[in-house]
C-alpha positions in Angstrom: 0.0 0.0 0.0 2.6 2.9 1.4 4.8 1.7 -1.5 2.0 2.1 -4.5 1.0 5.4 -2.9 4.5 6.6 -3.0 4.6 5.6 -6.5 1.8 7.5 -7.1 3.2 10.2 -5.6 6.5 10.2 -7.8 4.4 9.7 -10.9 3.0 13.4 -10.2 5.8 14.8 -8.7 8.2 13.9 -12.1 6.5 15.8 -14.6 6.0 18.9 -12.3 10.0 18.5 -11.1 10.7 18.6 -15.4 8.6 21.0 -16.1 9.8 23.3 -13.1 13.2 22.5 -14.5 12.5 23.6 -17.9 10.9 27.1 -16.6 13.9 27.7 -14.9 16.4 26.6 -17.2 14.5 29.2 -19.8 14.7 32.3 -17.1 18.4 31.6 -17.2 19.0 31.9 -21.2 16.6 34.9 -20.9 18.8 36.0 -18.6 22.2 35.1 -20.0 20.9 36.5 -22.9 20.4 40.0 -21.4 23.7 39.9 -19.9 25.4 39.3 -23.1 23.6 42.2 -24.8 24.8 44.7 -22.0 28.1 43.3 -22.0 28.7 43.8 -25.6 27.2 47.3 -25.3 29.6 48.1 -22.3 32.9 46.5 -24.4 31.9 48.8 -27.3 31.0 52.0 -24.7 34.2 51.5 -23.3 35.8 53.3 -25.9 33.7 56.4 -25.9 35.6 57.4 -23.1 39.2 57.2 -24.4 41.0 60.3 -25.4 41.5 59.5 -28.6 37.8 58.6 -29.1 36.8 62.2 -27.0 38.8 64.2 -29.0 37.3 63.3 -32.5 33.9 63.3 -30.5 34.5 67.0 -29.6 36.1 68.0 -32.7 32.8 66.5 -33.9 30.5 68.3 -31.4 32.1 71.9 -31.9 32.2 71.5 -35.9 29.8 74.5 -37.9 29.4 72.7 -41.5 25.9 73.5 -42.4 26.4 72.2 -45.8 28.2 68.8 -47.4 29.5 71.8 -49.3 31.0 73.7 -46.9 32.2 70.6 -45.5 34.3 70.1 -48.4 34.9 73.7 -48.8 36.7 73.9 -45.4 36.6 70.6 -43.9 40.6 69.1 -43.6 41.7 65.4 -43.7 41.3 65.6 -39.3 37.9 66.9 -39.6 37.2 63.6 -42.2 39.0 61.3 -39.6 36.8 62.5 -36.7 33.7 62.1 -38.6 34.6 58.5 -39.6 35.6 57.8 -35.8 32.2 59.2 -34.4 30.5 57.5 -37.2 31.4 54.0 -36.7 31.1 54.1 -32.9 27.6 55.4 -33.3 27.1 53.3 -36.4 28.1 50.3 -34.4 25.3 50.9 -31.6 22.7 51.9 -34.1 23.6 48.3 -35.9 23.0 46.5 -32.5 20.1 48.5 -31.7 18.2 47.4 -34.9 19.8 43.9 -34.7 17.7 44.1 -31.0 21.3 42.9 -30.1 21.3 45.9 -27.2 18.4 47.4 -25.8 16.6 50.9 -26.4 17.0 51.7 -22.5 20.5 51.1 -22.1 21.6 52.9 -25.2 19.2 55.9 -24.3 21.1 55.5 -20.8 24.1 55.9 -22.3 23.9 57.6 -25.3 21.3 60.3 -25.7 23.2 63.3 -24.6 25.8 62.2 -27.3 24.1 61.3 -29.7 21.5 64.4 -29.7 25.2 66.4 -30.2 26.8 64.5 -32.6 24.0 63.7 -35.1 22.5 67.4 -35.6 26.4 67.9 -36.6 26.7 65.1 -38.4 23.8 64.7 -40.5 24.4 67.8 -43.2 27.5 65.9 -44.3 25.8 62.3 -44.7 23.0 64.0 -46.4 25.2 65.5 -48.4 27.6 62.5 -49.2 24.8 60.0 -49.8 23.4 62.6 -52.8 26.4 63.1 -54.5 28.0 60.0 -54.0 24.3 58.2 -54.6 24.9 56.2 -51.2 21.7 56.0 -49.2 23.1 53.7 -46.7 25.8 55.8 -45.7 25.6 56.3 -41.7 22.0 54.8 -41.8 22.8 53.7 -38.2 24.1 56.5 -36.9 20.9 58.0 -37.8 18.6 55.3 -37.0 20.3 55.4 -33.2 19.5 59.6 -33.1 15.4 58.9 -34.5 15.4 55.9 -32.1 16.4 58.0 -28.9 14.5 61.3 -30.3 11.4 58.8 -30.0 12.0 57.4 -27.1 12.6 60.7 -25.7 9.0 61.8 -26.9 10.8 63.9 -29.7 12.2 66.6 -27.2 13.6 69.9 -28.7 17.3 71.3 -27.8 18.6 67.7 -26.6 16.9 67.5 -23.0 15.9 64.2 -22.3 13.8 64.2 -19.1 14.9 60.5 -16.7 12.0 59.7 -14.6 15.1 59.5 -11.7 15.8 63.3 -12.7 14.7 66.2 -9.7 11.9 67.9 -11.7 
Protein backbone atom coordinates (compact mmCIF):
# COMPACT_ATOMS: atom_id res chain seq x y z
CA UNK A 1 0.00 0.00 0.00
CA UNK A 2 2.64 2.88 1.35
CA UNK A 3 4.79 1.71 -1.54
CA UNK A 4 1.99 2.09 -4.54
CA UNK A 5 0.96 5.41 -2.92
CA UNK A 6 4.47 6.56 -3.01
CA UNK A 7 4.59 5.61 -6.55
CA UNK A 8 1.79 7.49 -7.13
CA UNK A 9 3.16 10.21 -5.56
CA UNK A 10 6.55 10.16 -7.77
CA UNK A 11 4.36 9.68 -10.91
CA UNK A 12 2.99 13.43 -10.22
CA UNK A 13 5.77 14.77 -8.73
CA UNK A 14 8.16 13.92 -12.13
CA UNK A 15 6.50 15.81 -14.57
CA UNK A 16 5.98 18.88 -12.33
CA UNK A 17 10.01 18.47 -11.14
CA UNK A 18 10.73 18.57 -15.37
CA UNK A 19 8.61 20.97 -16.10
CA UNK A 20 9.82 23.25 -13.09
CA UNK A 21 13.22 22.46 -14.49
CA UNK A 22 12.46 23.61 -17.92
CA UNK A 23 10.91 27.14 -16.59
CA UNK A 24 13.91 27.66 -14.91
CA UNK A 25 16.45 26.60 -17.24
CA UNK A 26 14.47 29.15 -19.82
CA UNK A 27 14.66 32.26 -17.15
CA UNK A 28 18.37 31.62 -17.21
CA UNK A 29 18.96 31.93 -21.24
CA UNK A 30 16.56 34.93 -20.87
CA UNK A 31 18.76 35.98 -18.61
CA UNK A 32 22.24 35.13 -20.04
CA UNK A 33 20.88 36.53 -22.91
CA UNK A 34 20.42 40.01 -21.45
CA UNK A 35 23.70 39.94 -19.95
CA UNK A 36 25.42 39.31 -23.10
CA UNK A 37 23.57 42.19 -24.81
CA UNK A 38 24.82 44.72 -22.00
CA UNK A 39 28.06 43.28 -22.00
CA UNK A 40 28.73 43.76 -25.57
CA UNK A 41 27.23 47.33 -25.31
CA UNK A 42 29.65 48.08 -22.33
CA UNK A 43 32.93 46.49 -24.44
CA UNK A 44 31.89 48.82 -27.31
CA UNK A 45 31.02 52.02 -24.73
CA UNK A 46 34.17 51.53 -23.25
CA UNK A 47 35.84 53.28 -25.95
CA UNK A 48 33.65 56.38 -25.91
CA UNK A 49 35.55 57.39 -23.07
CA UNK A 50 39.20 57.17 -24.37
CA UNK A 51 41.01 60.28 -25.40
CA UNK A 52 41.50 59.47 -28.62
CA UNK A 53 37.79 58.61 -29.05
CA UNK A 54 36.83 62.15 -26.96
CA UNK A 55 38.76 64.17 -28.96
CA UNK A 56 37.30 63.32 -32.48
CA UNK A 57 33.87 63.32 -30.48
CA UNK A 58 34.50 67.02 -29.65
CA UNK A 59 36.14 68.00 -32.68
CA UNK A 60 32.76 66.50 -33.93
CA UNK A 61 30.47 68.28 -31.43
CA UNK A 62 32.13 71.93 -31.91
CA UNK A 63 32.21 71.53 -35.92
CA UNK A 64 29.81 74.51 -37.86
CA UNK A 65 29.42 72.72 -41.53
CA UNK A 66 25.94 73.51 -42.44
CA UNK A 67 26.39 72.22 -45.79
CA UNK A 68 28.17 68.80 -47.41
CA UNK A 69 29.52 71.83 -49.32
CA UNK A 70 31.03 73.65 -46.87
CA UNK A 71 32.23 70.64 -45.53
CA UNK A 72 34.30 70.08 -48.38
CA UNK A 73 34.94 73.74 -48.77
CA UNK A 74 36.66 73.92 -45.37
CA UNK A 75 36.56 70.65 -43.89
CA UNK A 76 40.59 69.14 -43.65
CA UNK A 77 41.72 65.43 -43.69
CA UNK A 78 41.34 65.62 -39.32
CA UNK A 79 37.85 66.89 -39.57
CA UNK A 80 37.25 63.61 -42.23
CA UNK A 81 38.98 61.33 -39.56
CA UNK A 82 36.85 62.51 -36.66
CA UNK A 83 33.69 62.07 -38.55
CA UNK A 84 34.64 58.47 -39.63
CA UNK A 85 35.58 57.79 -35.83
CA UNK A 86 32.25 59.17 -34.39
CA UNK A 87 30.49 57.48 -37.16
CA UNK A 88 31.40 54.03 -36.71
CA UNK A 89 31.05 54.06 -32.91
CA UNK A 90 27.55 55.37 -33.34
CA UNK A 91 27.09 53.29 -36.40
CA UNK A 92 28.14 50.30 -34.43
CA UNK A 93 25.34 50.86 -31.63
CA UNK A 94 22.68 51.89 -34.09
CA UNK A 95 23.61 48.30 -35.92
CA UNK A 96 22.95 46.48 -32.53
CA UNK A 97 20.12 48.52 -31.72
CA UNK A 98 18.15 47.35 -34.87
CA UNK A 99 19.77 43.88 -34.66
CA UNK A 100 17.68 44.07 -31.04
CA UNK A 101 21.29 42.94 -30.07
CA UNK A 102 21.31 45.88 -27.23
CA UNK A 103 18.40 47.39 -25.82
CA UNK A 104 16.63 50.95 -26.37
CA UNK A 105 17.03 51.75 -22.52
CA UNK A 106 20.54 51.08 -22.15
CA UNK A 107 21.63 52.85 -25.24
CA UNK A 108 19.20 55.89 -24.32
CA UNK A 109 21.08 55.51 -20.78
CA UNK A 110 24.15 55.95 -22.26
CA UNK A 111 23.94 57.59 -25.31
CA UNK A 112 21.27 60.35 -25.73
CA UNK A 113 23.19 63.29 -24.63
CA UNK A 114 25.84 62.21 -27.30
CA UNK A 115 24.09 61.30 -29.67
CA UNK A 116 21.55 64.44 -29.75
CA UNK A 117 25.24 66.37 -30.22
CA UNK A 118 26.79 64.53 -32.58
CA UNK A 119 23.98 63.66 -35.07
CA UNK A 120 22.51 67.43 -35.60
CA UNK A 121 26.40 67.93 -36.59
CA UNK A 122 26.69 65.09 -38.40
CA UNK A 123 23.83 64.71 -40.46
CA UNK A 124 24.43 67.83 -43.21
CA UNK A 125 27.46 65.91 -44.34
CA UNK A 126 25.81 62.32 -44.70
CA UNK A 127 22.95 63.95 -46.41
CA UNK A 128 25.25 65.52 -48.36
CA UNK A 129 27.56 62.49 -49.17
CA UNK A 130 24.79 59.98 -49.76
CA UNK A 131 23.37 62.58 -52.82
CA UNK A 132 26.43 63.08 -54.50
CA UNK A 133 27.96 60.00 -54.04
CA UNK A 134 24.30 58.21 -54.63
CA UNK A 135 24.93 56.23 -51.23
CA UNK A 136 21.72 56.02 -49.23
CA UNK A 137 23.11 53.71 -46.74
CA UNK A 138 25.82 55.76 -45.75
CA UNK A 139 25.62 56.27 -41.71
CA UNK A 140 22.00 54.82 -41.81
CA UNK A 141 22.76 53.65 -38.21
CA UNK A 142 24.09 56.49 -36.87
CA UNK A 143 20.95 57.97 -37.84
CA UNK A 144 18.60 55.31 -37.02
CA UNK A 145 20.33 55.44 -33.16
CA UNK A 146 19.53 59.63 -33.14
CA UNK A 147 15.42 58.93 -34.54
CA UNK A 148 15.36 55.86 -32.06
CA UNK A 149 16.41 57.95 -28.88
CA UNK A 150 14.52 61.30 -30.26
CA UNK A 151 11.35 58.78 -30.05
CA UNK A 152 12.00 57.38 -27.05
CA UNK A 153 12.57 60.67 -25.75
CA UNK A 154 9.03 61.83 -26.94
CA UNK A 155 10.75 63.88 -29.72
CA UNK A 156 12.24 66.64 -27.19
CA UNK A 157 13.63 69.89 -28.66
CA UNK A 158 17.27 71.35 -27.79
CA UNK A 159 18.63 67.67 -26.64
CA UNK A 160 16.94 67.53 -23.03
CA UNK A 161 15.88 64.23 -22.27
CA UNK A 162 13.76 64.23 -19.06
CA UNK A 163 14.89 60.50 -16.71
CA UNK A 164 11.99 59.68 -14.61
CA UNK A 165 15.12 59.54 -11.74
CA UNK A 166 15.83 63.29 -12.72
CA UNK A 167 14.75 66.15 -9.75
CA UNK A 168 11.92 67.93 -11.71
Amino acid sequence: MFLDNLKQILGVISPLAVAIGVVIALLQLRNQHRLRQIDTVMRLYSSFGQEPFVRHFHRVTKWDFDTYAAYLEKGTDEDYISLTVVTVFFEGMGLLLKRKLAPIDLLDDLLSGPILLAWPKARPIWLGFRAHYGVPAAAEWFEYLHDAIVRRSGGLKGGLIPHADSPA
